[in-house]
VOMIZA-17244 format. One record per residue (C-alpha): x, z, y; residue in one letter. Coordinates in pm, 1 decimal, m for minus. Example, Ala and Ser with C-alpha at 12.3 -4.5 7.8 and 13.67 -1.06 7.14 Angstrom:
rec px = 1230.0 pz = 780.0 py = m450.0 bagu = A
rec px = 1367.0 pz = 714.0 py = m106.0 bagu = S
***
This chain:
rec px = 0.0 pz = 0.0 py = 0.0 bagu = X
rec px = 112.4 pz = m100.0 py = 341.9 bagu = X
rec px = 161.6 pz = 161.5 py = 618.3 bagu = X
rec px = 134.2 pz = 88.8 py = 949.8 bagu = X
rec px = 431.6 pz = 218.0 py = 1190.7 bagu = X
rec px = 430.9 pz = 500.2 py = 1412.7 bagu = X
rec px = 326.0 pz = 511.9 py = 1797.5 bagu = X
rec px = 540.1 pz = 261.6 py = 1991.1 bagu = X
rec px = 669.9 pz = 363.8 py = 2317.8 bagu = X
rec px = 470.0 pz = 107.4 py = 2510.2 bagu = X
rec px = 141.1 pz = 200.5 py = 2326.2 bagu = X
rec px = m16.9 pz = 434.4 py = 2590.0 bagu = X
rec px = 1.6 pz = 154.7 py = 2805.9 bagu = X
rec px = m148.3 pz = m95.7 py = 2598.1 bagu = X
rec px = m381.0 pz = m373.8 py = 2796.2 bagu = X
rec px = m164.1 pz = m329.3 py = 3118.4 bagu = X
rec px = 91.5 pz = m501.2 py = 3233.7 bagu = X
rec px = 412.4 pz = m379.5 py = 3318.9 bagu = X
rec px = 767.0 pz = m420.6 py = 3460.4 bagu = X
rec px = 1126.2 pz = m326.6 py = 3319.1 bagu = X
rec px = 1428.0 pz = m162.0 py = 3519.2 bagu = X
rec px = 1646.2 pz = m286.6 py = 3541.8 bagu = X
rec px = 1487.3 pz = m642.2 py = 3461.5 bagu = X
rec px = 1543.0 pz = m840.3 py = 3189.4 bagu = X
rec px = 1851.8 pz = m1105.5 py = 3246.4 bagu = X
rec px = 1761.3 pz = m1496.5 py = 3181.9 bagu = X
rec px = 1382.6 pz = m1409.0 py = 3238.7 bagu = X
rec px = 1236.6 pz = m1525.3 py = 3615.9 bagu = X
rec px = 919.0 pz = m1340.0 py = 3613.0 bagu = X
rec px = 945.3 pz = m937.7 py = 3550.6 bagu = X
rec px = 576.7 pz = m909.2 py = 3422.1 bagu = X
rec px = 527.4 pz = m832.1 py = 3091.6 bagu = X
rec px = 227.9 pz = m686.6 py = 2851.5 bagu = X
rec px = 257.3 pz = m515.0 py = 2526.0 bagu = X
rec px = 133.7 pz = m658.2 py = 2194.5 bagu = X
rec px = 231.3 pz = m495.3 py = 1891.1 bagu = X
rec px = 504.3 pz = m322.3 py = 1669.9 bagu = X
rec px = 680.0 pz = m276.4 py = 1409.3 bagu = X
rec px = 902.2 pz = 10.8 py = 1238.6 bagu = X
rec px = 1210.9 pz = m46.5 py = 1438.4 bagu = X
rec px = 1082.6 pz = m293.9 py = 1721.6 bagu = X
rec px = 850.0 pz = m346.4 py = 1963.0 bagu = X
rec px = 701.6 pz = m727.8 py = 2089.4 bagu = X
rec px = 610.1 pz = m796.3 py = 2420.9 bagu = X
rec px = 499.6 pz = m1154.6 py = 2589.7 bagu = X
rec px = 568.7 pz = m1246.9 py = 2945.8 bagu = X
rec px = 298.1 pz = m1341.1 py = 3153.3 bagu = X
rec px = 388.8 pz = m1589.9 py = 3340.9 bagu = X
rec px = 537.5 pz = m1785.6 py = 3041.6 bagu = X
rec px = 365.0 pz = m1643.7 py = 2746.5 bagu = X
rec px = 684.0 pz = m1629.5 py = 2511.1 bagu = X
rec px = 683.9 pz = m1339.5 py = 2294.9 bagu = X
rec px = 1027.0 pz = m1119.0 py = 2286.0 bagu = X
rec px = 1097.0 pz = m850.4 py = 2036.2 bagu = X
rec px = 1321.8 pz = m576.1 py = 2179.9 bagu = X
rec px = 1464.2 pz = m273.2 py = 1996.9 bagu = X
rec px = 1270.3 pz = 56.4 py = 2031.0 bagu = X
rec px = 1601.0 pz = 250.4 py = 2115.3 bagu = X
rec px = 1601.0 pz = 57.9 py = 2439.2 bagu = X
rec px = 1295.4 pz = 155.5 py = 2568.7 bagu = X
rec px = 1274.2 pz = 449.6 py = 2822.3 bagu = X
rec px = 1017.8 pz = 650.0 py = 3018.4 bagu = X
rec px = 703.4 pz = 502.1 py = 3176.5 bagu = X
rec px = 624.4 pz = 561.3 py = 3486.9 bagu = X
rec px = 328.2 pz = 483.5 py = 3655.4 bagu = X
rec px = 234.1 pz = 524.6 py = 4082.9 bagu = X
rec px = 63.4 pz = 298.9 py = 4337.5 bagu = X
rec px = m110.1 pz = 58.2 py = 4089.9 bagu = X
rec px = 229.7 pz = m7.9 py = 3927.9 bagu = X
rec px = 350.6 pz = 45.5 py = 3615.9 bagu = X
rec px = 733.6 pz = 63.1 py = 3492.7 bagu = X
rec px = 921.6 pz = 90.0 py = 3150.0 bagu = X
rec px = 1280.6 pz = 213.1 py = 3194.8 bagu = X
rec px = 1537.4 pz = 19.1 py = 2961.7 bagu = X
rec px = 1872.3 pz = 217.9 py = 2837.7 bagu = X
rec px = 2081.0 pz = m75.4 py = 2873.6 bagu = X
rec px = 2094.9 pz = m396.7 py = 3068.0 bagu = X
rec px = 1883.6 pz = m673.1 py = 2811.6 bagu = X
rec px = 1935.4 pz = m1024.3 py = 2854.5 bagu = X
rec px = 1673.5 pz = m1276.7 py = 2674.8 bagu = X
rec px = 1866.3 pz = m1444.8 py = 2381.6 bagu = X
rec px = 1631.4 pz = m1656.7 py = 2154.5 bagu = X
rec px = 1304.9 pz = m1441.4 py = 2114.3 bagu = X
rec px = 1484.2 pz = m1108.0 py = 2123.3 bagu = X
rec px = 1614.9 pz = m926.3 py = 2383.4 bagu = X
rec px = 1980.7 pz = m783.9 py = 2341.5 bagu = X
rec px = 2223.2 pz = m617.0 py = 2564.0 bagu = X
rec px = 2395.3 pz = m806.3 py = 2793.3 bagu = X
rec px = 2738.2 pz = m889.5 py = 2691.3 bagu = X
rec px = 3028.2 pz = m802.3 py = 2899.2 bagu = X
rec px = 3236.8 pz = m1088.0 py = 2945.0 bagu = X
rec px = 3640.8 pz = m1033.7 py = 2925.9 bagu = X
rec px = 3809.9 pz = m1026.3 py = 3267.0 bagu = X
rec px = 4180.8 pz = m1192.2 py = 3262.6 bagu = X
rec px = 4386.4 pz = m1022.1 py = 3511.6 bagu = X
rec px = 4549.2 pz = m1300.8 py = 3741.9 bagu = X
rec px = 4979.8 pz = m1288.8 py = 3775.2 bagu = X
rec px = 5131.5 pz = m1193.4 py = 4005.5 bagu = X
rec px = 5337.5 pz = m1438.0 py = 4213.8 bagu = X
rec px = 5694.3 pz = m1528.7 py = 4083.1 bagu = X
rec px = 5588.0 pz = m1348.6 py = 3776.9 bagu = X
rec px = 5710.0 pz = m1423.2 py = 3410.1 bagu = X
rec px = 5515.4 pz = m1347.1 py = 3131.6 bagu = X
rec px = 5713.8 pz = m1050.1 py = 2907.5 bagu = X
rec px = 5779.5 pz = m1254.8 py = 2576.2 bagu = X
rec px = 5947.0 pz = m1017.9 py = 2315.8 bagu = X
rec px = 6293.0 pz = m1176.2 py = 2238.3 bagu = X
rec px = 6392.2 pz = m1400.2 py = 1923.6 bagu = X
rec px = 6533.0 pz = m1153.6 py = 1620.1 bagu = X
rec px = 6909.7 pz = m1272.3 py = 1584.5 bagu = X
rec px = 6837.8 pz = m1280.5 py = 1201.2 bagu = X
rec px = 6577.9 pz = m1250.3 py = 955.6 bagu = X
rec px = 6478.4 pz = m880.0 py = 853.5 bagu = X
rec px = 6630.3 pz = m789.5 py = 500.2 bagu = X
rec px = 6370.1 pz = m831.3 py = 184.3 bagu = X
rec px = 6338.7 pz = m531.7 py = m45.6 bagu = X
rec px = 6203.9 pz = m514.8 py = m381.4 bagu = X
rec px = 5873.6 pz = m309.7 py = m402.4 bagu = X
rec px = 5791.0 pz = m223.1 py = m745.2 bagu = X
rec px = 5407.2 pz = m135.3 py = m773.9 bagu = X
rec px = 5373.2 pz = 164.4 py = m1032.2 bagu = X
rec px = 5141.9 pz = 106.9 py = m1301.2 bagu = X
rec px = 4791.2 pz = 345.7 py = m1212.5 bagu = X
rec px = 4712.0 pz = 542.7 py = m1539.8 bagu = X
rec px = 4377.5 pz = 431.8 py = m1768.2 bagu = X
rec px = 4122.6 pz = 675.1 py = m1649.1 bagu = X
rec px = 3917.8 pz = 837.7 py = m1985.5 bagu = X
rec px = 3609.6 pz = 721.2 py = m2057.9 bagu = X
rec px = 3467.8 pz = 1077.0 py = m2031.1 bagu = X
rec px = 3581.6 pz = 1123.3 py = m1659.0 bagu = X
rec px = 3390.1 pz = 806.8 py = m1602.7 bagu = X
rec px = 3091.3 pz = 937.8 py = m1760.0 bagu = X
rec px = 3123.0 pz = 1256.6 py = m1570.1 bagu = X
rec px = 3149.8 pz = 1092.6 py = m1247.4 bagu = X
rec px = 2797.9 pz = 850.4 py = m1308.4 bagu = X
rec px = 2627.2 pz = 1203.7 py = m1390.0 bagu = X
rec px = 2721.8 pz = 1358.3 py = m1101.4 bagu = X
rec px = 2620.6 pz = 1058.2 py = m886.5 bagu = X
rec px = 2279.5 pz = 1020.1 py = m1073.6 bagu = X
rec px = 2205.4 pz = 1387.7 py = m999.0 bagu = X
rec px = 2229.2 pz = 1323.0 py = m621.3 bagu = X
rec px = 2063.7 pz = 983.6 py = m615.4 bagu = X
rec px = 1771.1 pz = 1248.1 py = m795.6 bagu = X
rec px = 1830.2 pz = 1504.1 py = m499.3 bagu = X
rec px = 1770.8 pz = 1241.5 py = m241.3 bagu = X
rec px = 1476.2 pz = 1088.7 py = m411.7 bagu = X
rec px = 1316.2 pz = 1399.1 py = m461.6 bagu = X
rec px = 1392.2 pz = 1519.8 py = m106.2 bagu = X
rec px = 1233.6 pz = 1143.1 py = 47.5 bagu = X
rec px = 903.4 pz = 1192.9 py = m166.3 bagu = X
rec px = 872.2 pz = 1548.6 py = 9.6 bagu = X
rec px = 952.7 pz = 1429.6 py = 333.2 bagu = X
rec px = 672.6 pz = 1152.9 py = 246.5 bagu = X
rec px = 435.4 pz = 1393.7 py = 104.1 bagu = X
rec px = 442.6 pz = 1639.8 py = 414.8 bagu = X
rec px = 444.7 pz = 1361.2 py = 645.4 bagu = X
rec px = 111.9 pz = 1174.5 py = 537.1 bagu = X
rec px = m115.4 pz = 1374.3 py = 730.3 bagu = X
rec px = 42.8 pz = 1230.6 py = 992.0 bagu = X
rec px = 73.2 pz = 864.2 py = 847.4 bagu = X
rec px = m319.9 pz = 852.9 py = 766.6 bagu = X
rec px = m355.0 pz = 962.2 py = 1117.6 bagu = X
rec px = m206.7 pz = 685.8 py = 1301.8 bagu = X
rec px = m325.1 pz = 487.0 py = 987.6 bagu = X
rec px = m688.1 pz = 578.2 py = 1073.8 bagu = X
rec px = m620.1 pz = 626.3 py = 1475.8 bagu = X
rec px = m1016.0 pz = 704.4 py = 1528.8 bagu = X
rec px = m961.9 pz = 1058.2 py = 1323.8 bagu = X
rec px = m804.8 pz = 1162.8 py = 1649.3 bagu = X
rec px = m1169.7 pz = 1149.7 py = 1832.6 bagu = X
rec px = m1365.4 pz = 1466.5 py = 1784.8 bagu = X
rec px = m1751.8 pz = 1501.0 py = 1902.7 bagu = X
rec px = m1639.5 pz = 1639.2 py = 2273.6 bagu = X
rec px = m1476.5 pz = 1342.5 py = 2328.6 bagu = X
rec px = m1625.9 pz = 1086.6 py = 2591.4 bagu = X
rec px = m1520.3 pz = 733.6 py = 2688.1 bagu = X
rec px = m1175.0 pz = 755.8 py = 2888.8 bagu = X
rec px = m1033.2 pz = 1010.6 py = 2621.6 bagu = X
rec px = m1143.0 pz = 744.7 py = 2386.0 bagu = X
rec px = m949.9 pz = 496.2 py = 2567.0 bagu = X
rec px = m636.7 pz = 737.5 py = 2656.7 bagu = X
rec px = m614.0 pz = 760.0 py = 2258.9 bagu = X
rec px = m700.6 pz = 461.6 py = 2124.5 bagu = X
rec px = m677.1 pz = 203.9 py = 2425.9 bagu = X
rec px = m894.1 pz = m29.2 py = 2582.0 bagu = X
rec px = m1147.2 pz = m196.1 py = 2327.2 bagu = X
rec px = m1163.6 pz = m593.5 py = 2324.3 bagu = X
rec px = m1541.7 pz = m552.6 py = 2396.2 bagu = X
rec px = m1795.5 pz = m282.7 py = 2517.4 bagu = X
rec px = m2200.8 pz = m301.5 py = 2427.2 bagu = X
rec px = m2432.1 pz = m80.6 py = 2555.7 bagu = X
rec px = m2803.8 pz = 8.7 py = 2405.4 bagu = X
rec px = m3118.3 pz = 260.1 py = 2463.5 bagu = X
rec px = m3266.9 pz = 369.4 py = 2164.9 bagu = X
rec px = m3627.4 pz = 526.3 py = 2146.4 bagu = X
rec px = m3644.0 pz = 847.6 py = 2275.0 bagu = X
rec px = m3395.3 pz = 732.6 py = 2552.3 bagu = X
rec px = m3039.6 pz = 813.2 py = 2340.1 bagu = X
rec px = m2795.0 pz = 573.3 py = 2503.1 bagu = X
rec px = m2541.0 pz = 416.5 py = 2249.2 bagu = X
rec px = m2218.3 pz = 267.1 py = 2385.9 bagu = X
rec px = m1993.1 pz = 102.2 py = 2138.7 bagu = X
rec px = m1644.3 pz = 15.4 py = 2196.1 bagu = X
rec px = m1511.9 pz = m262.3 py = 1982.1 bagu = X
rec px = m1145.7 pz = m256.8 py = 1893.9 bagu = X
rec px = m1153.8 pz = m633.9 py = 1715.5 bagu = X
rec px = m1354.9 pz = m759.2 py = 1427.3 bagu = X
rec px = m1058.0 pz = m714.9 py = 1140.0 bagu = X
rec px = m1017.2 pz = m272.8 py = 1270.0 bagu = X
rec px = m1340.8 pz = m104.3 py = 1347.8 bagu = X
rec px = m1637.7 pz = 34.9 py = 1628.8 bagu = X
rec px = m1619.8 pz = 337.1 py = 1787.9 bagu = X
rec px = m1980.9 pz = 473.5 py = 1881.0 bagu = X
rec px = m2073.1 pz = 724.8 py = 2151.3 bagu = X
rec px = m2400.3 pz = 815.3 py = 2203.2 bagu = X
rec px = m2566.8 pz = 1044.8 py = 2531.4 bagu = X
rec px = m2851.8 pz = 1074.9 py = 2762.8 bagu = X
rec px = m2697.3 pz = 828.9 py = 2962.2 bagu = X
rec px = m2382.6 pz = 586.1 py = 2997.1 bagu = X
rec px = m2176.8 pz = 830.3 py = 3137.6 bagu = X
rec px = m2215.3 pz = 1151.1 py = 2955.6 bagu = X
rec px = m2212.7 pz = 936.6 py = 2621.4 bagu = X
rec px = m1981.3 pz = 1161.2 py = 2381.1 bagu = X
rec px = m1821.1 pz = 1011.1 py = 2001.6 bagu = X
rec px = m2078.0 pz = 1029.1 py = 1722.2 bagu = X
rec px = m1863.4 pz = 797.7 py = 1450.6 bagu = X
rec px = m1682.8 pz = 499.4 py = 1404.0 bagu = X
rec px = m1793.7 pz = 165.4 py = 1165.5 bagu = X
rec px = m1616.1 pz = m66.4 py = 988.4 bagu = X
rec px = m1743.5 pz = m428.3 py = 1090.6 bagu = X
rec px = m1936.9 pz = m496.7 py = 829.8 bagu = X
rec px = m2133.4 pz = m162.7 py = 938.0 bagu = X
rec px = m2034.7 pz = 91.4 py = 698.9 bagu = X
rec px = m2005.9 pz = 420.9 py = 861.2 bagu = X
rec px = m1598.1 pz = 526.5 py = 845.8 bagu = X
rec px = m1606.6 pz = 831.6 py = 1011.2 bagu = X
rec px = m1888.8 pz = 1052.8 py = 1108.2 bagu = X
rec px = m1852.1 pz = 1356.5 py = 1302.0 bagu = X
rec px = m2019.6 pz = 1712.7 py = 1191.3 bagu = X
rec px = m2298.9 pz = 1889.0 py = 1457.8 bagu = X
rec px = m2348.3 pz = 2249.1 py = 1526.2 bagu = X
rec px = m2588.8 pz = 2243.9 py = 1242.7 bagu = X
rec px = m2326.0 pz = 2145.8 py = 967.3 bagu = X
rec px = m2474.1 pz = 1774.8 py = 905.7 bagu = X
rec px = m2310.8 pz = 1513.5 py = 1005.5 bagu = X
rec px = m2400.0 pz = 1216.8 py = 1266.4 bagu = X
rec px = m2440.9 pz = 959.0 py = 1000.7 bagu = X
rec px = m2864.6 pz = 964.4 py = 1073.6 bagu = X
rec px = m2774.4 pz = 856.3 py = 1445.9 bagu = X
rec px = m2564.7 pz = 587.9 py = 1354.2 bagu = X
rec px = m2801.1 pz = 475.8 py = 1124.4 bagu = X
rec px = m3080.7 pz = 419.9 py = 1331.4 bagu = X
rec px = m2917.4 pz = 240.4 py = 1602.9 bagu = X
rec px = m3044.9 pz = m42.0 py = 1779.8 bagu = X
rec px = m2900.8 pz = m412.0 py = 1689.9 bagu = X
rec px = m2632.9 pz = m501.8 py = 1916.4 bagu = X
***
């Protein structure tokens, strides 16, 4: 089973565009958006030119945010090579010579240096038991580091099924912007009034992930109720006061 990679750095500002600093060498327009990731990269396309460039997550930085703009802080200097951005190499600087100057050449040996005889001594057959003794010993740590990865995995997957499953991080007090400052902006956003005037808002993140449903007395104080997959099926329902879950309420919604 695939799993999907953690957080990129550029994820909170998902949807927005951005700029780098110091900006990216070879590339006219600083104006960039993010689009996805991977385990040790992250790809972003240029607006003005739409070219996708993957750039390592170790050179990505702070974000900072003020007066409607929005910048990503690089490490190093990147320059745009191909699709990827890489550090800007450092040409070598030849120091000029001095006037009247003569290069140092070391002088010509007056002879040849003498030739001695190195005998290589013979290394000694090593027992077939030492060898044996050494591929136990490295088998026992290639089981300690096994063993230690799958509990590293194993306490980990909490974690993994969370960013897995990002809508498990919405909880019923939840309203729209915490929905977006968690999971981002949705591709679409439908609104409906059900009988008894319950006001469902769903925010759809694309039709291959899922819908994320909040439901209130109005638009605004519309709080998360559940999240379905887009055939429908209900993927996440959240529990009331009562113990029951929300599952009846996303049943009888209204067609969108």
């Amino acid at each position: 089973m695939s799993i999907s990679p953690f957080p990129a750095p550029l994820q909170p500002i998902a949807g927005r565009r951005f700029s780098f600093y110091p900006p990216v060498h070879n590339v006219e327009c600083n104006e960039w958006m993010y689009r996805r990731a991977t385990w040790s990269e992250c790809v972003v396309v240029n607006t003005a030119t739409g070219e996708e460039f993957s750039i390592p997550r170790n050179f990505l930085g702070e974000i900072t945010t003020g007066n409607g703009l929005t910048v990503v802080s690089l490490h190093r200097e990147l320059e745009s090579r191909g699709s990827t951005l890489c550090p800007v190499r450092c040409p070598v600087i030849e120091l000029p010579v001095a006037v009247n100057d003569v290069p140092c050449t070391p002088p010509a040996p007056e002879r040849l240096a003498p030739v001695i005889n190195i005998r290589l001594e013979q290394r000694p057959e090593i027992r077939v038991s030492k060898r044996v003794g050494v591929a136990l010993v490295l088998g026992a740590v290639a089981c300690t580091i096994c063993a230690d990865i799958a509990r590293q995995v194993e306490l980990n997957r909490p974690e993994l099924i969370r960013w897995t499953r990002p809508y498990l991080q919405l909880s019923a007090e939840d309203s729209y912007y915490a929905a977006v400052h968690k999971l981002g902006s949705p591709r679409r956003e439908s609104v409906a009034v059900a009988d008894g005037g319950r006001v469902y808002r769903v925010l759809d993140y694309g039709s291959s992930r899922y819908k994320v449903v909040l439901m209130g007395t109005s638009r605004s104080d519309a709080r998360y109720i559940g999240t379905l997959a887009p055939d429908g099926r209900i993927i996440d329902a959240v529990r009331t006061r009562r113990g029951s879950t929300s599952a009846s309420l996303l049943r009888s919604m209204p067609p969108f």
